[in-house]
ROTOR-463497 format. One record per residue: residue number from 1; residue in three letters; x, y, z of N, C-alpha, C, O, CB in turn. Coordinates in steps of 0.1 Angstrom, whole numbers, plus 2048, in hexadecimal, padded with zeros to 3 digits. Glycine has a CB too. Example, Ala and Ser with C-alpha at 12.3 -4.5 7.8 and 13.67 -1.06 7.14 Angstrom:
<recs>
REC    n  res  n.u  n.v  n.w  ca.u  ca.v  ca.w  c.u  c.v  c.w  o.u  o.v  o.w  cb.u  cb.v  cb.w
REC    1  ALA  884  7C7  84E   87B   7D3   84E  884  7DF  84E  88E  7DF  855   871   7D3   85A
REC    2  SER  880  7EA  847   889   7F5   847  881  800  84F  886  80B  850   88D   7FA   839
</recs>
This chain:
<recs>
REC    n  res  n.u  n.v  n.w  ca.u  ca.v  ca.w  c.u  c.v  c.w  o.u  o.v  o.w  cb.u  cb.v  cb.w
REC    1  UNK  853  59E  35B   85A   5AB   35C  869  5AA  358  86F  5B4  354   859   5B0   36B
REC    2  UNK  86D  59C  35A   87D   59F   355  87F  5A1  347  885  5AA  341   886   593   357
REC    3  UNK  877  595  343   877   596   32E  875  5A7  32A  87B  5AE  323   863   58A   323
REC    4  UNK  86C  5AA  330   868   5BE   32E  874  5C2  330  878  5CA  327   85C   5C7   33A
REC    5  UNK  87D  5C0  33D   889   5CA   33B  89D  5C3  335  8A9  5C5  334   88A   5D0   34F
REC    6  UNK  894  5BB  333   89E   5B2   325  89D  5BB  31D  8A4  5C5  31C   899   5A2   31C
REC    7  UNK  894  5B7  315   88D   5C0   307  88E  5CC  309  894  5D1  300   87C   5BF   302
REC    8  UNK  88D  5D4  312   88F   5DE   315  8A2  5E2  313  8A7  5E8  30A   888   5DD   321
REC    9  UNK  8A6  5DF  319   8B4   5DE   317  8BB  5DB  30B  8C5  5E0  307   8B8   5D4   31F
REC   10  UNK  8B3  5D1  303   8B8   5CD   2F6  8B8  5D6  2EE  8C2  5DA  2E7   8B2   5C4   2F1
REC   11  UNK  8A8  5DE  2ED   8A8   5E8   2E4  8B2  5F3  2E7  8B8  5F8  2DD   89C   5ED   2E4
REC   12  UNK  8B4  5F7  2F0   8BD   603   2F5  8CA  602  2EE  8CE  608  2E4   8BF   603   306
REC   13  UNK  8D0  5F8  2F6   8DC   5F3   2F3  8E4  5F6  2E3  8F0  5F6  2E2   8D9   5E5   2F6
REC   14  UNK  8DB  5F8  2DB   8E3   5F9   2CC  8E5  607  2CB  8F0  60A  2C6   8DB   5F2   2BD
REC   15  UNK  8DC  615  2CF   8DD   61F   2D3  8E8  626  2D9  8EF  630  2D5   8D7   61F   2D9
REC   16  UNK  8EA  61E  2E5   8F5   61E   2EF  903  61E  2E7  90A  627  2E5   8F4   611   2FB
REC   17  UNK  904  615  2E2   911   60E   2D9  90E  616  2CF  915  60E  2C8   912   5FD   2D5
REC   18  UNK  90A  61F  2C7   90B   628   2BF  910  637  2C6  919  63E  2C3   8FE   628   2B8
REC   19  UNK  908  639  2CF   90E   644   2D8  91E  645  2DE  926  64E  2DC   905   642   2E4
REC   20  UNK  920  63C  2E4   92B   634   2E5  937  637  2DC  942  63B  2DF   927   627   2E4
REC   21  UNK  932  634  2CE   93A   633   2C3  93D  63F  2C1  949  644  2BE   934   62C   2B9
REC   22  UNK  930  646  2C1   930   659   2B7  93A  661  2C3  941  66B  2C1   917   666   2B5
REC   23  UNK  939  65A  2D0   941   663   2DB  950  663  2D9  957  66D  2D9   93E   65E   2E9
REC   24  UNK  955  651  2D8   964   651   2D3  969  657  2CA  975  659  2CA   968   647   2D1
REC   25  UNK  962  65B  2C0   965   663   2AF  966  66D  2B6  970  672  2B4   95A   663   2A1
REC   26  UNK  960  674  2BE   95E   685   2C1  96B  686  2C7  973  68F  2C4   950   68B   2CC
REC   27  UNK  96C  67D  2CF   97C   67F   2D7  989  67C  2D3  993  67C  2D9   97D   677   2E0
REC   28  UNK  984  677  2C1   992   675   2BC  99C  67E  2B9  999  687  2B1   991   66F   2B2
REC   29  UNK  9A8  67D  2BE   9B0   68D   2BD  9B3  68F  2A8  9B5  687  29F   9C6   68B   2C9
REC   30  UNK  9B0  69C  2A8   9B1   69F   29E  9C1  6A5  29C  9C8  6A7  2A7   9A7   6A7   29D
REC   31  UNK  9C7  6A6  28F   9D3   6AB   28F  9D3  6BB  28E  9CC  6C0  286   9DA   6A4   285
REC   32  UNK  9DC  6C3  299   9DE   6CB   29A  9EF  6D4  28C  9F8  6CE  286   9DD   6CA   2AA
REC   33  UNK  9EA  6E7  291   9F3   6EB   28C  9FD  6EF  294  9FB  6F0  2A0   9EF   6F2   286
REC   34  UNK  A0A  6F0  290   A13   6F4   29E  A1A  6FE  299  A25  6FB  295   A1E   6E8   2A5
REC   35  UNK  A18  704  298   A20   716   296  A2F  717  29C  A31  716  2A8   A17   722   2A0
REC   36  UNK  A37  71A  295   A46   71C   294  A49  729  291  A45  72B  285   A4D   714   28A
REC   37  UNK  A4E  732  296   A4E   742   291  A61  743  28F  A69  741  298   A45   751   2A2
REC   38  UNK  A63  747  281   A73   748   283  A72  753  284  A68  758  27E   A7E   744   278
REC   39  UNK  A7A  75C  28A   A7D   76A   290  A8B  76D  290  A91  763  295   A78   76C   29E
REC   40  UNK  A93  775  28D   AA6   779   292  AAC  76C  293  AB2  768  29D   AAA   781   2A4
REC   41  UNK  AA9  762  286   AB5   758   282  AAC  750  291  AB5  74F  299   ACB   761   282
REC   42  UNK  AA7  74D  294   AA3   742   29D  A96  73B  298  A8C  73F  292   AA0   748   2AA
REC   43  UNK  A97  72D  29E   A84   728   29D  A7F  72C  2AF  A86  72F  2B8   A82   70F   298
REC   44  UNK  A77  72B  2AF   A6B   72D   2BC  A5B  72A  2BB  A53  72F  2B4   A6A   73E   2C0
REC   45  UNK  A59  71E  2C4   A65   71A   2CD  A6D  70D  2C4  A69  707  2BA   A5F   715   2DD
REC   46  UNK  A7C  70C  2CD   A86   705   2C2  A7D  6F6  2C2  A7F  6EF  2B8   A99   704   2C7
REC   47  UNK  A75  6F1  2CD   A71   6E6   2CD  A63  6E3  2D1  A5D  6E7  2DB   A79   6E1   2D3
REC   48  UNK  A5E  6DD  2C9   A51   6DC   2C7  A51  6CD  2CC  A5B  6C6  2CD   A4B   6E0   2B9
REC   49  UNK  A46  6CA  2CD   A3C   6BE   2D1  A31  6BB  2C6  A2B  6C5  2C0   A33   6C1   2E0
REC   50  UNK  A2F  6AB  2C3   A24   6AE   2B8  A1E  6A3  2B7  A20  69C  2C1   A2A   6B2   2AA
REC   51  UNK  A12  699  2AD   A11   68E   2AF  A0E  68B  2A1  A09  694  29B   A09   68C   2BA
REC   52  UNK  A0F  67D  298   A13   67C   28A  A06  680  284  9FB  67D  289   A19   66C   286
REC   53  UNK  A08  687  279   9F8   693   273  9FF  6A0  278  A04  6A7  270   9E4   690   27E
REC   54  UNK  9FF  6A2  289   9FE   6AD   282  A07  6B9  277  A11  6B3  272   9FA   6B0   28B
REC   55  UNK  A06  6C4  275   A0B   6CF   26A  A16  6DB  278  A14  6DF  283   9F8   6DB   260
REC   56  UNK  A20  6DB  270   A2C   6E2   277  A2C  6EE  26C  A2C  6EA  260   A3D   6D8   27A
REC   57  UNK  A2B  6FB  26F   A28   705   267  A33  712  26C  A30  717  276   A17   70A   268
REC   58  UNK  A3A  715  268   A48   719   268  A41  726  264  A35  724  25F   A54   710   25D
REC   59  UNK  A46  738  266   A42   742   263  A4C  747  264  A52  749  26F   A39   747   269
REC   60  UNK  A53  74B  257   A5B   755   25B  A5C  760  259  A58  764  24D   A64   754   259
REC   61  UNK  A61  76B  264   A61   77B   264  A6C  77C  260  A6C  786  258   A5F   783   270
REC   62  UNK  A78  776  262   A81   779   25B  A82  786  24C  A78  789  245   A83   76C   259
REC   63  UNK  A8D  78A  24A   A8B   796   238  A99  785  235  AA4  786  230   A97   7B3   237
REC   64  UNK  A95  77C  237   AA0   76E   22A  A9A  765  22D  A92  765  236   AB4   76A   22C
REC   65  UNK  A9E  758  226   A98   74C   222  A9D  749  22B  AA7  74F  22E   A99   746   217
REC   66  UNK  A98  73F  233   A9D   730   23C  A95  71E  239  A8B  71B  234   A98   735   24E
REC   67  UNK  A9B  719  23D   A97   70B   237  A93  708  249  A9A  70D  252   AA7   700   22E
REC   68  UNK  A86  6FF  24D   A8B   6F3   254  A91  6E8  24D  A8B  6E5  243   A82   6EE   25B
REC   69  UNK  A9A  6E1  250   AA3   6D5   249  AA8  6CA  253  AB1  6CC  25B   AB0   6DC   240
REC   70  UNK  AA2  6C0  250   AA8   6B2   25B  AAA  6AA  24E  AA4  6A6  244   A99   6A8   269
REC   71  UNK  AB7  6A9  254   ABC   69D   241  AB8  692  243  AB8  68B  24D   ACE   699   23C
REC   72  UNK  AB3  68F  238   AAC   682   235  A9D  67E  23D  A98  673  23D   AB8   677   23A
REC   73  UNK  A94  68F  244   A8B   689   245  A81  696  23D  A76  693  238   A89   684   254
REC   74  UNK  A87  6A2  23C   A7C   6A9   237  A82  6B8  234  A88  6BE  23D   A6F   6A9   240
REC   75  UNK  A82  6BC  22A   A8D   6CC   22B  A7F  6D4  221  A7B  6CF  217   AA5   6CB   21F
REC   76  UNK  A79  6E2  229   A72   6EA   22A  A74  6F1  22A  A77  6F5  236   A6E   6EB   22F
REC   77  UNK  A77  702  21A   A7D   70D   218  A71  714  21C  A66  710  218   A84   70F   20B
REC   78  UNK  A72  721  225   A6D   728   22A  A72  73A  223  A7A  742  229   A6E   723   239
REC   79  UNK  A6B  73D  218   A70   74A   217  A6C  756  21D  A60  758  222   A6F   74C   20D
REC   80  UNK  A73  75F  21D   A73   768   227  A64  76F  228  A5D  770  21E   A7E   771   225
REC   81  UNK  A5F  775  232   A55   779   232  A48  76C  232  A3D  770  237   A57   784   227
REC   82  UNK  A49  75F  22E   A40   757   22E  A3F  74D  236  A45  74E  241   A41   754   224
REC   83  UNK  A38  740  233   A37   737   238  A38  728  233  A33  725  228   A30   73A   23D
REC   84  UNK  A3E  721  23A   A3F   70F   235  A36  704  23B  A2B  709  23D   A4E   708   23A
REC   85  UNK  A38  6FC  23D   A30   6F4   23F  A35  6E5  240  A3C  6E2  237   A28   6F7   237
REC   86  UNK  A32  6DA  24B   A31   6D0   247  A2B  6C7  250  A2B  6CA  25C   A3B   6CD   244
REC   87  UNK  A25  6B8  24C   A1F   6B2   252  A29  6A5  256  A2F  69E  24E   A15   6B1   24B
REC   88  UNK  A29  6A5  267   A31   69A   267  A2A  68B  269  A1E  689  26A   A3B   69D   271
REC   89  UNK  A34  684  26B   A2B   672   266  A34  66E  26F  A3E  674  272   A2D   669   253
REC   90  UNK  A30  65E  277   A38   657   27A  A3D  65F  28D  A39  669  291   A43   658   26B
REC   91  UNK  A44  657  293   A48   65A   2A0  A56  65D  2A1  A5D  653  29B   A45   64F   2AA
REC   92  UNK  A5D  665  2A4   A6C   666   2AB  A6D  676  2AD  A63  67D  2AE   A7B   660   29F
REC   93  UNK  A79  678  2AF   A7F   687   2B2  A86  689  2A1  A88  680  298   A8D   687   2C2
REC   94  UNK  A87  697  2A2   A90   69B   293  A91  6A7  296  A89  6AF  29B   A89   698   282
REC   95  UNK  AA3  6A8  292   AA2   6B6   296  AA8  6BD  289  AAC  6B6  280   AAB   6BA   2A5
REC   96  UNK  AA6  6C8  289   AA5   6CF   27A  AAF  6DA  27D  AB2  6DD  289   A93   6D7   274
REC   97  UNK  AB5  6E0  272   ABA   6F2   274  AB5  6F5  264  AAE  6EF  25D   AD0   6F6   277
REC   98  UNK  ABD  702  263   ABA   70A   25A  AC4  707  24E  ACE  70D  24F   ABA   718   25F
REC   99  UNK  AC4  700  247   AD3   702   23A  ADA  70C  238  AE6  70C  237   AD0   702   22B
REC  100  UNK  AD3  717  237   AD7   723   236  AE1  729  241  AEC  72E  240   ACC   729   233
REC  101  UNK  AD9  726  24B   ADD   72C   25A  AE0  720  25D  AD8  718  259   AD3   734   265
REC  102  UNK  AED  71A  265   AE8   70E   26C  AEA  70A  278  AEB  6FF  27E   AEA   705   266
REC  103  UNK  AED  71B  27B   AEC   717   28A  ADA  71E  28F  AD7  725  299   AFC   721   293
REC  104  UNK  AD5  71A  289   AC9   71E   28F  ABE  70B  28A  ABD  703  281   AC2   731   284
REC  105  UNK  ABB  70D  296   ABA   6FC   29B  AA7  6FA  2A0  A9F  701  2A6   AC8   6F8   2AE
REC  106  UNK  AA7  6F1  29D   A97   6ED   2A5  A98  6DE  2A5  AA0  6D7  29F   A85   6F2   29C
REC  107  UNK  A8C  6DB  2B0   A8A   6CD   2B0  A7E  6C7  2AD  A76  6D0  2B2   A8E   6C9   2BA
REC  108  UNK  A77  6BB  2A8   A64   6BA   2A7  A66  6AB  2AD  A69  6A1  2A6   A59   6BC   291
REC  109  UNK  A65  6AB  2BC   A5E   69D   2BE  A51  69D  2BF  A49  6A4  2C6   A62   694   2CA
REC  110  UNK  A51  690  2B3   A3E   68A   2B0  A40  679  2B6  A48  670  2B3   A39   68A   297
REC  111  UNK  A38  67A  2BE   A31   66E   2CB  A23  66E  2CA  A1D  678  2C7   A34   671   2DC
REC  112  UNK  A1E  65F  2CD   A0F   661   2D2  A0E  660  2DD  A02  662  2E2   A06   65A   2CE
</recs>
């Protein structure tokens, strides 16, 4: 009766560890979008949270152009009425303003 629930076990077992496997993929976080709305010379919200992948998508209502711009890591012209875009990489804080405007300020810490 033991060898039966050996064998028994054996066969299972590669199943299991495939199941196993297809379950951790299902739970792998996917990269998200994070929506940034510029409105009256501001970003909102000024600070976001994010994790490396995902897309920071900037909208502006603004009637003029605005940039997000962090020197030396990424500068993103947003014309008026439209939208920008970018994917961040890598871990730290960075905080950005507008070139144009520059007292209008945000911040994107990406952590895992």
């Amino acid at each position: 009766m033991k060898v039966t629930s050996v064998m028994t076990a054996m066969a299972i077992l590669p199943g299991l560890c495939l199941a196993a496997g297809l379950s951790l993929l299902g739970t792998a976080a996917s990269a998200a979008t994070i929506e940034v709305t510029i409105e009256k010379l501001a970003f909102g919200p000024a600070v976001v949270k994010a994790q490396p992948g995902d897309t920071i998508l900037w909208h502006n209502k603004d009637v003029m152009d605005h940039t997000a711009t962090s020197k030396g890591n990424f500068d993103v012209v947003i014309p008026a009425g439209k939208s920008g875009s970018l994917v961040v990489k890598g871990d730290g804080a960075f905080d950005y303003l507008c070139r144009y405007h520059p007292n209008m300020k945000g911040r994107i810490e990406v952590g895992r």
